[in-house]
N, C-alpha and C positions, 0 to 999 in steps of 0.2 A: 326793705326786704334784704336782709344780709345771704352775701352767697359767699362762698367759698373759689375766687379766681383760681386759687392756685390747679381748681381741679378741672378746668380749660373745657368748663361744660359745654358741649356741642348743640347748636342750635337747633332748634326744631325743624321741619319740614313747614311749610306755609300753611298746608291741609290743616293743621293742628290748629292753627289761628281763628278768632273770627273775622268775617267780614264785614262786619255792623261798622256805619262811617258815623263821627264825631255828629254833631248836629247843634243850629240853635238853640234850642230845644235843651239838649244837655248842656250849653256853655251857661246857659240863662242859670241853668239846676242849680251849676258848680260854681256862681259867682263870678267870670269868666266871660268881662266884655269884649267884643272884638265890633269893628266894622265889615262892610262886608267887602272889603278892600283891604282887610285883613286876615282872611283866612282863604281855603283851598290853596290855590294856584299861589296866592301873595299871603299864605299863612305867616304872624307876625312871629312864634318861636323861630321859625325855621330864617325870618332873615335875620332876628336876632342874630341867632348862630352862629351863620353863614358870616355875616358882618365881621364878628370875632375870629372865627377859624379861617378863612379864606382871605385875611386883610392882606396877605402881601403875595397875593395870586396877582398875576398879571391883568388876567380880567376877572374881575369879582364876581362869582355866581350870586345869581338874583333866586328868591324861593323857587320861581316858576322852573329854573334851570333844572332845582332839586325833585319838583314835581316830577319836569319830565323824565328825571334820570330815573325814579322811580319804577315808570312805567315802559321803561326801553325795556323789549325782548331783547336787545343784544348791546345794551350798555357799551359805550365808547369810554376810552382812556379816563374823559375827565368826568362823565355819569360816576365809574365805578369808584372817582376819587371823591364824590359829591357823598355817596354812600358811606363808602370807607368813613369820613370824616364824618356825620351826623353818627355812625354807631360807635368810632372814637370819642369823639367830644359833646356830644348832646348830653345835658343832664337828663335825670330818669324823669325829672320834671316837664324840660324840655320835650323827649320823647312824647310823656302825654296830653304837653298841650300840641303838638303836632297831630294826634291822633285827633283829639278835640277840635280842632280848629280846620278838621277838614283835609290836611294836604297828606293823609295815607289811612288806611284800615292798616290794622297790626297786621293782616294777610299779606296787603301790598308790600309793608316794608319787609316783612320777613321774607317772603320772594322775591324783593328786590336784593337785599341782602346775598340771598344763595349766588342769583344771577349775576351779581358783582363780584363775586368771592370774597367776601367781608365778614363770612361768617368766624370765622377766628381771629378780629382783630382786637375784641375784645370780649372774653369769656364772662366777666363780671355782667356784662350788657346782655349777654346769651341768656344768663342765668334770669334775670330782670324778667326779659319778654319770655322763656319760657315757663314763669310763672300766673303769665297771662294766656297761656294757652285755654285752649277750651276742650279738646282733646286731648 
């Protein structure tokens, strides 16, 4: 889905998202094995990721960190850097085995997004999930 960064599309509102969560069910669909020690809370893109982007953090966040940061109504220092960095460096790939594999609804991440102020860290990325809107 080609976007136009240069034009610093602003992200949508969460409301606009669905809230429909990834499921067995759909991974089985999409060719897309996982255990089950590997999705939600210990989703495997997400520690992929994490692995890569966070290697010379002090303490290396684990998925569950990135789950929780997710869901913090008031996101701490290093939540909103857990954010910041999955809608920095996640591939669009990544992003939807994330969703697929259980550790966010496009809702949660786009509201967790807002809630971290992340939303202008990357307008290419804005562009992506505001294509997935449903609203």
């Amino acid at each position: 889905m080609p976007v136009n960064a240069a034009a610093g599309e602003p992200l949508k509102p969460s409301e606009a998202f669905s809230a429909k969560a990834g499921s067995a069910a759909l991974r089985a669909e999409c060719g897309v094995v996982r255990g089950t020690d590997e999705v939600g809370r210990n989703a495997l893109s997400v520690r992929r990721r994490l692995r890569s982007s966070c290697a010379g953090w002090k303490r290396r966040p684990t998925a569950g960190d990135f789950y929780d940061a997710l869901r913090a109504d008031s996101p701490d220092a290093v939540q909103r850097s857990l954010v910041g960095v999955w809608m920095r460096e996640a591939s669009d790939a990544e992003v939807a085995l994330g969703w697929i594999e259980e550790a966010y609804t496009f809702r949660d991440l786009v509201a967790a997004v807002h809630r971290a102020g992340a939303a202008g860290v990357n307008p290419r990325r804005n562009g992506v999930l505001n294509r997935l809107a449903t609203r």
